[in-house]
Each structure stands twice: as structure tokens, then as C-alpha cells.
C-alpha positions as CSV (number, residue, x, y, z in Angstrom):
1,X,0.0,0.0,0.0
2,X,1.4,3.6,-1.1
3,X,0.6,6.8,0.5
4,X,0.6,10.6,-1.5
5,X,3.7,10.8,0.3
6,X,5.1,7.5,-0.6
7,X,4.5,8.9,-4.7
8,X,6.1,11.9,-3.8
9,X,9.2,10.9,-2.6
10,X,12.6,10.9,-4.3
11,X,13.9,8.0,-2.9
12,X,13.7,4.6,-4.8
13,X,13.4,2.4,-1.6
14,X,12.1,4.1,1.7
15,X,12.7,0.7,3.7
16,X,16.8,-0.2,3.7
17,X,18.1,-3.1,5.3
18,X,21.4,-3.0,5.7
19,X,23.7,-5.8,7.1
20,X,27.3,-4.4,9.0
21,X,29.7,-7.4,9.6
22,X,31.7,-7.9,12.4
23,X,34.8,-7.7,9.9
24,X,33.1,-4.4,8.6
25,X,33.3,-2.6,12.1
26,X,37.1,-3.4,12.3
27,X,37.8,-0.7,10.5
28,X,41.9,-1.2,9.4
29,X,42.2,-3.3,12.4
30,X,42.7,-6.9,12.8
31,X,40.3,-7.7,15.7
32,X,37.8,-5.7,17.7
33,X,35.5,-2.5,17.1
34,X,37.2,0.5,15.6
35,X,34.7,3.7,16.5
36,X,36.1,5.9,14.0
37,X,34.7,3.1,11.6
38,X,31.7,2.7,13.4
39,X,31.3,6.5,13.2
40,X,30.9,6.3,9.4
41,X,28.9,3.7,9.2
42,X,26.7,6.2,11.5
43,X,27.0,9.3,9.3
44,X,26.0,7.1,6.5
45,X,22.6,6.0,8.0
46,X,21.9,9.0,9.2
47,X,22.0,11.0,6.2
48,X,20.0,8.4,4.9
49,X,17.5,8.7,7.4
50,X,17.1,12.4,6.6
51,X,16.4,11.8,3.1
52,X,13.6,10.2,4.8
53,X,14.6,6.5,4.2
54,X,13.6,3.6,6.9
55,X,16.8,2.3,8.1
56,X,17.1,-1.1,9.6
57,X,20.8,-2.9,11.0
58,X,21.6,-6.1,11.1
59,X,25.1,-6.5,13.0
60,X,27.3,-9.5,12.4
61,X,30.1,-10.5,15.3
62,X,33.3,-12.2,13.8
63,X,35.1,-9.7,14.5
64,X,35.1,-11.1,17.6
65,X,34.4,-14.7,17.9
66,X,32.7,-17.5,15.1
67,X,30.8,-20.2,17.2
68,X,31.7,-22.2,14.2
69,X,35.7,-21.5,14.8
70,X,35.6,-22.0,18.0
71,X,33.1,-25.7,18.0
72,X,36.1,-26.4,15.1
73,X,39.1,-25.8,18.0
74,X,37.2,-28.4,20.5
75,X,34.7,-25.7,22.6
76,X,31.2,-26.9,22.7
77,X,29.0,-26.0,19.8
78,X,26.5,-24.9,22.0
79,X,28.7,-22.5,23.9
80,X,30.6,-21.5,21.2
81,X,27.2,-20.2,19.4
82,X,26.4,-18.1,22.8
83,X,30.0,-16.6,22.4
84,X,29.6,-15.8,18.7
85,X,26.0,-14.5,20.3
86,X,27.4,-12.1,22.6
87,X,29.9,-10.8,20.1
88,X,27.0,-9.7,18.0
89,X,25.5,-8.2,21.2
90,X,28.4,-6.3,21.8
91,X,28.8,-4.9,18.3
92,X,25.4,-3.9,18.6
93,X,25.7,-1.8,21.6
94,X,28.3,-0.2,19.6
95,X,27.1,1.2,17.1
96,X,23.7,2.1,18.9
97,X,26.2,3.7,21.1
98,X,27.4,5.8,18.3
99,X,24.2,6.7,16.2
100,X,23.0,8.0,19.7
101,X,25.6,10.8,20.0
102,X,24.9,12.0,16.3
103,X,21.2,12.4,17.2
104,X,19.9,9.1,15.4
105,X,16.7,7.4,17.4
106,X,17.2,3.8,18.0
């Protein structure tokens, strides 16, 4: 269903998903979360949110840990899942972190 303002607008797609790896938020480094990367990745969807697009994240964690790397090295599957879990969790923060200092609702 499209509204008058829906026909109006200049954008192509008003609902964006957009998927940010783990690897993605290292930035030039070789582990971890690098803000200054992050804070792109912010600017990015925030001027895409003023253009009035819908902007939904979907974070990835193997930056910091792959369950499937870790069940691989003798760990528990299980466990190793929860890890790669909470490294997603982490990354999340992160960035919400980050889009909430430049103004962006999350």
C-alpha cells in the first residue's frame, strides 16, 4: 500500500536493510570494534534517514568470535554459538552507542 507521500518521494526504496559485519566494524584493524569506523557507518545512515529512508541494521560478530571456529578448535557448539551470540551483542551496543551521540533514534 502507497501513500501521496510514498508517490512523492525521491527515494527509490524508503525501507533499507542493511547488514554491517563484524569484519566491517574493524575498521583497518585486525580484531575488535574500531569507532572511528563505526562512526561512518553512522553518518551514513543518518543521512539516509534524513532523506527520509527507513533504516534497519543487522550487525554480524566475527570480529570477535565465530561459534563455528571456536566448536572447530574443541569448545562446545552450543557454547561457542552463545559466544559468537554475545559478540554480535556487543557490536550492537556499539554502534547504537554511536548513532545515539549524532542524534539518530534507535
Amino acid at each position: 500500500m502507497q501513500t501521496e507521500e510514498s508517490d512523492s518521494s525521491p527515494l527509490k526504496y524508503k525501507r533499507v536493510l542493511l547488514k554491517l559485519s563484524g569484519e566491517a566494524l574493524m575498521g583497518p584493524g585486525q580484531f575488535g570494534i574500531d569507532i572511528p569506523t563505526c562512526e561512518k557507518f553512522a553518518h551514513a545512515i543518518k543521512q539516509a534517514q534524513d532523506t527520509g529512508a527507513e533504516v534497519c541494521l543487522v550487525i554480524g560478530g566475527g570480529n570477535i568470535f565465530r561459534g563455528v571456529a571456536g566448536a572447530a578448535k574443541g569448545m562446545e557448539r552450543a557454547q561457542a554459538d552463545s559466544m559468537g551470540m554475545l559478540a554480535t551483542i556487543m557490536n550492537a551496543l556499539a554502534m547504537q552507542s554511536v548513532l545515539e551521540s549524532i542524534g539518530v533514534p534507535t
